[in-house]
N, C-alpha and C positions, 0 to 999 in steps of 0.2 A: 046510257051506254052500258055495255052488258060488262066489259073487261076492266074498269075502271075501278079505282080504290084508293080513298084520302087518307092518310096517316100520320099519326104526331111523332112516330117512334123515329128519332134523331137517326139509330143506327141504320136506318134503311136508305139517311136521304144520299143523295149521288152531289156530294162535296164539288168533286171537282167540276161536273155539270155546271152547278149552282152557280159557283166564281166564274166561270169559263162565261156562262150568260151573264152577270153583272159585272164582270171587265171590261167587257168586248162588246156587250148589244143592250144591255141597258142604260137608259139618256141619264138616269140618276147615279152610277157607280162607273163611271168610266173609270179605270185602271184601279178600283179598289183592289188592296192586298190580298192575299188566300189568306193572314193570318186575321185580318179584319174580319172578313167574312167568316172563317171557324168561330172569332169570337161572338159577332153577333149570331150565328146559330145558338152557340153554349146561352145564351144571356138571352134566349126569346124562346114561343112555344112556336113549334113550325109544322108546315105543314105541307106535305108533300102528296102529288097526284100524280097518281101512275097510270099507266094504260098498258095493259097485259103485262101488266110488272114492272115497268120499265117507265120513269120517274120520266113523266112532260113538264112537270111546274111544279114550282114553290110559290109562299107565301110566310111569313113569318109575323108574330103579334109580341109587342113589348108590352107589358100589361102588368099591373102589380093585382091582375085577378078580385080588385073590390071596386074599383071605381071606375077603370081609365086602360084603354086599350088604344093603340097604337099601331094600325094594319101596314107593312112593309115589303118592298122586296117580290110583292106579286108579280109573277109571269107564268105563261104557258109558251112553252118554244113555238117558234115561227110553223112550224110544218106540223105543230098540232091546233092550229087555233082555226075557228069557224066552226067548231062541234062540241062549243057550249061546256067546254071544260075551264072556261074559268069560271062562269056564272054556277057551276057544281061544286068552286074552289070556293068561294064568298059566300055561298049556301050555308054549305058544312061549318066555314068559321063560324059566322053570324049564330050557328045555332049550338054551336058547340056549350056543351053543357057547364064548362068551367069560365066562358066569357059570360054567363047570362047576367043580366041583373046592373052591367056596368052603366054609369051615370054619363060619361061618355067615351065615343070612340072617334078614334082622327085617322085622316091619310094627305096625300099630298099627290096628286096625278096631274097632269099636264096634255093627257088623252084622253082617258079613262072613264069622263064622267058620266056616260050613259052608263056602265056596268053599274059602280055604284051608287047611281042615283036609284036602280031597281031593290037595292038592300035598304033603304031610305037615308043617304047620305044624299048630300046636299051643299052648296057652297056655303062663306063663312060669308053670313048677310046681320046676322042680330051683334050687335057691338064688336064687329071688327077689331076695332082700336084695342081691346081686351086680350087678341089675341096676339103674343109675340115670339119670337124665335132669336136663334143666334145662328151664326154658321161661321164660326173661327177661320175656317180656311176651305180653301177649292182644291184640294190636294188628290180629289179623285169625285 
């Protein structure tokens, strides 16, 4: 697509957008804070895709940039999806020159897994048991 353009630069992304989609239409942030959301922008590298300027989707990576990357928060709005703007969103991250090299990367999707099985993500099949989590609270 000829009008399209991914960008790390925080000051460009559309804040209220972003919360307004993970309040209200995301299965994983229902009624998340706007101040949650400010925070995890400040505290991840993000990445915003626009279409003729105008911000369709984020994605954001928790990463300490040597090892270990943490993909989050992807969406492309409802009324821009079918034209391959998210598979140009997991492009660009996957290759982004300050993720290269990491030993691994994680997500957590519930729909999603043809997208990312095309980046070579894959479910968690080799020692499971290895893998764990917490989740203190359902607060949103």
């Amino acid at each position: 697509m000829e009008n399209v353009e991914i960008s790390t630069d925080k000051a460009r992304l559309d804040v209220a957008m972003v919360h307004r989609f993970l309040s209200k239409e995301a299965y994983w942030s229902k009624n998340i804070p706007l101040d949650t959301v400010q925070r995890s922008i400040e505290g991840s590298l993000c990445f915003g895709i626009y279409l003729d300027n105008q911000q369709v989707g984020f994605a954001r990576v928790i990463t300490d940039y040597a090892t270990f990357a943490y993909l989050a928060d992807v969406f492309v709005l409802p009324e821009h999806r079918g034209k391959g703007l998210s598979k140009q969103l997991i492009a660009y991250i996957m290759a982004y020159p300050s993720l290269q090299g990491l030993r691994r990367w994680m997500l957590i999707t519930y729909d999603a897994h043809g997208l990312y099985e095309q980046f070579g993500f894959k479910p968690t099949t080799e020692n499971p048991q290895n893998t764990m989590f917490i989740k203190p609270f359902e607060a949103y």
